[in-house]
BAKE-809339 format. One record per residue (C-alpha): x, y, z; residue number from 1. Coordinates in nm, 2 decimals, m for minus. Layout:
! BAKE-809339
<pt <X, Y, Z>, NUM>
...
***
This chain:
! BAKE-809339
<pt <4.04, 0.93, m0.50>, 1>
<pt <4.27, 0.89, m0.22>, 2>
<pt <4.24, 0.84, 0.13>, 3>
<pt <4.13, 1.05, 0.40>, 4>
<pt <4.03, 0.96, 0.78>, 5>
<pt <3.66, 0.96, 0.90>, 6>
<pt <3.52, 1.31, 0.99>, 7>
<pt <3.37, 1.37, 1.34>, 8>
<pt <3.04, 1.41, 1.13>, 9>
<pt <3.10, 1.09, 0.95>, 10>
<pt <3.19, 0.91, 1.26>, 11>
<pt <2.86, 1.00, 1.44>, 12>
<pt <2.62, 0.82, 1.20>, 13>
<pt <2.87, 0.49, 1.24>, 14>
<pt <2.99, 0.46, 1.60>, 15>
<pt <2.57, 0.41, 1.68>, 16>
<pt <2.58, 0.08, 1.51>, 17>
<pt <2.90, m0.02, 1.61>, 18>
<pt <2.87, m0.31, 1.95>, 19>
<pt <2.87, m0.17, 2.27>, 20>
<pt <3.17, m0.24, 2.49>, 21>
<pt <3.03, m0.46, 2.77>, 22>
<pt <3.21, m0.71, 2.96>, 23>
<pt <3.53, m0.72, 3.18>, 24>
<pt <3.80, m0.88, 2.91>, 25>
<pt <4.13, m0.71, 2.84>, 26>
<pt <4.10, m0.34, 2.75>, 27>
<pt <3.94, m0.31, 2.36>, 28>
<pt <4.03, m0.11, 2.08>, 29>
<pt <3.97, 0.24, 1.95>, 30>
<pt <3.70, 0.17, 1.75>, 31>
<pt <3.74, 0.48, 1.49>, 32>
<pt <4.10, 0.39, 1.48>, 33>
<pt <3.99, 0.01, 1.36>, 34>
<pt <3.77, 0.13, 1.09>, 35>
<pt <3.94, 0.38, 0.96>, 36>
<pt <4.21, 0.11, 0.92>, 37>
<pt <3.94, m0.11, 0.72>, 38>
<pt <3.84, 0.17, 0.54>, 39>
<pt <4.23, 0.24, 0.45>, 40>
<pt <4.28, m0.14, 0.31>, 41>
<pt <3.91, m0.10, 0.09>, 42>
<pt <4.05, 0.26, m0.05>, 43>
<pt <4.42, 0.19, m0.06>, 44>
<pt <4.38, m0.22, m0.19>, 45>
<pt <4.67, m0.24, m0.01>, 46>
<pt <4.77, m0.59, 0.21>, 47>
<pt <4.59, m0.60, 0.54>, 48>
<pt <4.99, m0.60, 0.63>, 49>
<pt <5.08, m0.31, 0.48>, 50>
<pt <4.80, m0.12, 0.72>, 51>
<pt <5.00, 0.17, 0.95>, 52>
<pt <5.05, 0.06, 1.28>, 53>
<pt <4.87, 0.43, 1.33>, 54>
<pt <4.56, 0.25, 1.28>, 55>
<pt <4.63, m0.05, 1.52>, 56>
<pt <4.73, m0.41, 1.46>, 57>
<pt <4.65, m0.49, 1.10>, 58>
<pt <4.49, m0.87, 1.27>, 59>
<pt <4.24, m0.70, 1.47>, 60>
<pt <4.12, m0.50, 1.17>, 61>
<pt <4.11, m0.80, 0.95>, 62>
<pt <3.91, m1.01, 1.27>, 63>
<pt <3.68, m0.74, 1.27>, 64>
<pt <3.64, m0.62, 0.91>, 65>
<pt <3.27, m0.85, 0.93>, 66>
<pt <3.15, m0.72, 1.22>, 67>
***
């Protein structure tokens, strides 16, 4: 099985349980980007540092794989 991206269909049943973005920090992340990066180290079993920069900085997706 190899890897594909999240769906729009897909990404509507997750993005509800995801945090809200509240608060006036620095600006945050594409969420879908972020998971589908998670999703692409569980599938792939590749290194977190071997995640494409497409999907973001491989640290935030590893702070964030427990959310």
């Amino acid at each position: 099985m190899g890897f594909r991206e999240l769906s729009d269909r897909e990404w509507t049943f997750i993005e509800p349980l995801l945090p809200s973005k509240t608060g006036v920090s620095k600006a945050r992340f594409n969420d879908r980007l972020i998971m589908s990066g998670i999703l692409y180290i569980l599938t792939t079993r590749c290194r977190w540092m071997g995640m494409s920069i497409h999907y973001g900085s491989y640290k935030t997706a590893w702070r964030l794989k427990c959310w």
